[in-house]
N, C-alpha and C positions, 0 to 999 in steps of 0.2 A: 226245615222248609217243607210245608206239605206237598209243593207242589214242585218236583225241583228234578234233574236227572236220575238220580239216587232212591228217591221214591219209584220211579221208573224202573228201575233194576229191581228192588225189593219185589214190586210186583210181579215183574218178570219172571224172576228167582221161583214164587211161590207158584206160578201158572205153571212151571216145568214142573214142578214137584207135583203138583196134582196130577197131569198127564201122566206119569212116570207112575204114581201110583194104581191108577185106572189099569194102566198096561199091563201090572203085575200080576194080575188077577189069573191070569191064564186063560184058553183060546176055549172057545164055547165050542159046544159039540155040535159033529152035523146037524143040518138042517133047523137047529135051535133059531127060532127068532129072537134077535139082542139088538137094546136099544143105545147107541151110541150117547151117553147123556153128557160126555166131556166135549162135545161139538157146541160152541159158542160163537156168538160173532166176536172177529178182533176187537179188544180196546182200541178205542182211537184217542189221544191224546192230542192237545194242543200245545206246542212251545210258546212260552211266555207266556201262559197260564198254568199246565200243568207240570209243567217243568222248567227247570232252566237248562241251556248247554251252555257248557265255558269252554274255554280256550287256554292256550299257553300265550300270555303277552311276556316278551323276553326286553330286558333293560339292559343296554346295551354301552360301552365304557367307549367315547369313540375320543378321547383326548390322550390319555394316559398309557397308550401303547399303540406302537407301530398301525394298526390295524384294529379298525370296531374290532370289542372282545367282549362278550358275552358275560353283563357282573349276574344278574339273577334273574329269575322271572316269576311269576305268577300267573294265576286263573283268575280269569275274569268273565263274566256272563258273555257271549255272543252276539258280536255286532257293536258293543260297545265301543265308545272311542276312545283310544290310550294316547298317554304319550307318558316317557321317564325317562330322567336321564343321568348321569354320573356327574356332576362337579368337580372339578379339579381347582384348587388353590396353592398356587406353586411356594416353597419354599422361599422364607423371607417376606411375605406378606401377610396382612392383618388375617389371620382366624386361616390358618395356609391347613389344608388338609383335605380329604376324599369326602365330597357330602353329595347324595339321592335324594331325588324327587317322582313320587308318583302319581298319576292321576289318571282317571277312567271315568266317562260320563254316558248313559245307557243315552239312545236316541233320541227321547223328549225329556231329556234333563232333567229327568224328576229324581233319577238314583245319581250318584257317584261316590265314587270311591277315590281317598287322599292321603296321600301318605308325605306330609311335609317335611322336607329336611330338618339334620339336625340344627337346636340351638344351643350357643354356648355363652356363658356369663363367669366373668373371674371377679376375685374382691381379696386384700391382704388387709391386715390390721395394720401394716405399717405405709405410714402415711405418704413415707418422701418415696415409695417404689407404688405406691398409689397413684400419686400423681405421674410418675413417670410414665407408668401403662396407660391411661389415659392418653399423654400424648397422642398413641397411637390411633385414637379414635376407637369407632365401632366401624363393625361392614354389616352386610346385609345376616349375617347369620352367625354373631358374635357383637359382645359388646361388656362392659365392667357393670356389675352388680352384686348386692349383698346376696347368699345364698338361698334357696326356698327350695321349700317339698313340690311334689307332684300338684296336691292339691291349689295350694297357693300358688302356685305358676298358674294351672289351668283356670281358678279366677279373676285371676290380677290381671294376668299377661294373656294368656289361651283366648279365654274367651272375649274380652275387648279388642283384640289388633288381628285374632285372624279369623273368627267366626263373626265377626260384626255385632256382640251383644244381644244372644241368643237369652230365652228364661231356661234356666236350669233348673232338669224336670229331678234329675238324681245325680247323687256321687257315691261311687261304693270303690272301696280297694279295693286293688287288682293282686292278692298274693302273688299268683304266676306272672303275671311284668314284673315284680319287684323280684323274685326269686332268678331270673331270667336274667337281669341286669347284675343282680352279685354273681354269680355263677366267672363272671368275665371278670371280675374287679381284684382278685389274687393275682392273677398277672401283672397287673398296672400297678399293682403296692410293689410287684419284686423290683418290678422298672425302675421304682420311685425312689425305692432307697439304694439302687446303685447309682441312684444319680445325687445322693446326697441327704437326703430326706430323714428325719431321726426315727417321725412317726408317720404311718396315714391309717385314716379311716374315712370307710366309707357309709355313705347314708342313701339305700337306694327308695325308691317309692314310686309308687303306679296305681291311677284312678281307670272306672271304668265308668264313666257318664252316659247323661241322655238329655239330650238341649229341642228345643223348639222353639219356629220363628213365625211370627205373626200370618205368615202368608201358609202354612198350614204343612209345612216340611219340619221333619225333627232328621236326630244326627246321632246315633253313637259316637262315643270319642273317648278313645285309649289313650293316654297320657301317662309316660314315663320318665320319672327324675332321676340322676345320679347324681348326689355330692359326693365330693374329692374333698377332704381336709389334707393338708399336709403341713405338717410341724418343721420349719428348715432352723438349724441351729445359725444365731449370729455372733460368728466368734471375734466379731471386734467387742458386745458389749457383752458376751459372756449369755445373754437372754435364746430366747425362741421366738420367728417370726410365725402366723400362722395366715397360708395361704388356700384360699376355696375357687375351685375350678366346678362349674355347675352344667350340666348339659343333659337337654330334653331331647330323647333319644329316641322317643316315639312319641310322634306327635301324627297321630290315624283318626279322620274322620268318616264314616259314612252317612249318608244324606241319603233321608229314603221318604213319599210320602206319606203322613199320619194313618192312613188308614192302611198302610203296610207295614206297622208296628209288626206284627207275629213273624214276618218274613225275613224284617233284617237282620237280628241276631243269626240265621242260620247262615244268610249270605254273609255273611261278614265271617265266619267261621270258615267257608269253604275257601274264603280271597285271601286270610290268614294263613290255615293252614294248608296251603300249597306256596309259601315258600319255596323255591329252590336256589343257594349261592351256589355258584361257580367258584369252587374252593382255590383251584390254579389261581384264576384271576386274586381272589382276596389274601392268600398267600402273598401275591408277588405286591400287591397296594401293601399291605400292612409289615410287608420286609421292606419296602421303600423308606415307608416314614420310618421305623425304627431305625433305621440309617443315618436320616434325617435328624434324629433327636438324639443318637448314639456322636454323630458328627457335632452339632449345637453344642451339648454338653462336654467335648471335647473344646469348642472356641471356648466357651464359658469361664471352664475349670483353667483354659488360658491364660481369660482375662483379668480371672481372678490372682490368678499367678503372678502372672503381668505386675498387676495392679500391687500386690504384696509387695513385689522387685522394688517397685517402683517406693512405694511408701517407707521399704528401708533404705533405699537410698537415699531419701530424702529426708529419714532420720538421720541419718550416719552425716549426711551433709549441714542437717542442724544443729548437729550435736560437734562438728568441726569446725563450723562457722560460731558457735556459741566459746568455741574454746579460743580461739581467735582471738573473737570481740572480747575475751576476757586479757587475753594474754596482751591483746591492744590496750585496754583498758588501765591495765595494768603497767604497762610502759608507758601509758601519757601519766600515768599518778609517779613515778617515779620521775618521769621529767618535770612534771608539776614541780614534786620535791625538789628536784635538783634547783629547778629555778627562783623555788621562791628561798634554798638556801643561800642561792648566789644572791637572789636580790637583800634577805637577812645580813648578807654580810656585806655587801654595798651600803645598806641601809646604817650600817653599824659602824661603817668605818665611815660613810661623810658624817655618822654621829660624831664620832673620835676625834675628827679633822675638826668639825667647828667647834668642838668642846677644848682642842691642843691649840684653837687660834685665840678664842675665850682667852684660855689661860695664857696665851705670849701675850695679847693684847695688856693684861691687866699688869704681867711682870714691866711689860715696856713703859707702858702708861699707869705709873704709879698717881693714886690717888691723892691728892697736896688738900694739906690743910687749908681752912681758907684764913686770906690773910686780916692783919687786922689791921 
């Protein structure tokens, strides 16, 4: 920024040194006339032309513990108007977890500064735990999706639903987003596979754009992707299911007018890199949910338990009922036998009987010739 606090100081910095070197010279001798030539009028500078001053605006946690607690802060130009806040999404609820929102807008709304919460998007190849996650719906900052890069999100999704369909002036990688985002993602593999996981890998990516809108304002916009693959083995069919957890992790726009193109890269570096987390605070959020999901996968591995109990005993009871039905089966066929042996020999002896009457009938009633 040419015109900015910082520039201020440099200047600063180099007036002292000139003074300082004028002084070295050593003190002239009596009565000598010497011309003071390091005697100038003050710089007068103007703020908000020739400089900028910022501020510390602090974003502050006021749900998540006893007492507002301080998550982070940043610089922001002077006089600007802030506002940020902490989300909290309690345990057992759709997309449940810690998500920030920032915003800063200069006094005639021509600059601002946005830092949107995160978003997240899942998708499994397997169909019937597809449908089943659906059930759940979407919420305002989560919802089911196949996975996509940085890129692809910020034309598909970014730029349609929350910049209002801007023309996109540039797109260039961001190595250091991307580099920034794995840096954290070895943790979350070691998570992954104590929770059951065979494989994961990760796919991070980060754009750094530049959009413009008919009314004569343009925008930097940082955009950062992480996919999650995870490989979960399915030991009823012997296969692997493969499940994508997708979440845009930075999503930073700044809005400056066109003819202050040369200005906002610089501003935009100073709002950046003055970060500051309150590590206490992110400690105690991120031991929460690991608790959280340390507990989960404890119901989980229950119900899965459970559920195993449950499926051999209901083996073990098919397999007792099947012996049963057979062992039943098998005594009606013996009683079948039995009774069609008894009816065989009912059947055989009223043979007997009519065939012993036949024969007395015939010895009784002898056949007589006929007479003549």
């Amino acid at each position: 920024m040419k015109n900015n606090i910082f520039s201020l100081l440099l200047i600063g910095t180099a007036i002292l040194g000139s003074g300082t070197s004028c002084n070295s010279q050593g003190n002239p001798s009596p009565g000598s006339k010497t011309v003071d030539k390091t005697k100038t009028a003050p710089a007068k500078f103007t703020e908000g032309k020739d400089y900028t001053e910022f501020v510390r605006a602090r974003i502050m946690d006021k749900v998540g513990f006893g007492q507002p607690v301080e998550a982070f802060s940043i610089l922001i130009p002077k006089n600007w108007k802030f506002d940020g806040a902490i989300m909290w999404t309690a345990p057992g609820n759709t997309c449940a977890g810690t998500n920030q929102g920032v915003k800063a807008v200069s006094p005639d709304g021509k600059y601002s500064f946005e830092m949107l919460p995160n978003y997240m998007w899942s998708y499994t190849d397997n169909q019937q735990l597809q449908q089943f996650n659906q059930q759940y719906g979407n919420s305002q900052y989560c919802s089911q999706g196949q996975p996509i890069n940085a890129e692809a999100y910020f034309r598909n999704v970014f730029v349609p639903n929350e910049l209002n369909n801007p023309e996109i002036i540039s797109i260039n990688e961001n190595a250091g987003g991307s580099q920034a985002i794995q840096e954290s993602n070895e943790k979350a593999r070691q998570e992954l596979m104590r929770y059951g996981a065979s494989q994961v890998n990760f796919y991070p990516s980060s754009i750094y754009a530049k959009v413009k809108w008919t009314n004569g304002s343009q925008a930097i916009v940082i955009c950062g992707v992480n996919i999650i693959e995870t490989f979960i083995p399915n030991t009823y069919t012997g296969t692997y299911n493969k499940s994508y957890t997708t979440v845009a992790s930075e999503r930073i726009v700044l809005m400056y007018p066109e003819s202050e193109t040369d200005k906002a890269p610089n501003l935009l570096s100073v709002i950046m890199g003055s970060f500051r987390t309150n590590y206490a605070w992110k400690n105690a959020v991120d031991n929460f949910w690991l608790e959280v999901r340390q507990q989960r996968q404890i119901v989980h591995v229950g119900k899965i338990r459970m559920m195993d109990e449950q499926t051999r005993q209901m083996g073990e009871a098919a397999v007792k009922k099947g012996e049963q039905n057979l062992k039943n089966m098998d005594a009606n066929m013996r009683s079948w036998e039995a009774s069609q042996q008894s009816q065989d020999r009912i059947h055989t002896n009223f043979i007997k009987t009519i065939r012993e009457v036949e024969s007395s009938a015939i010895k009784t009633h002898p056949v007589c010739p006929p007479t003549q």
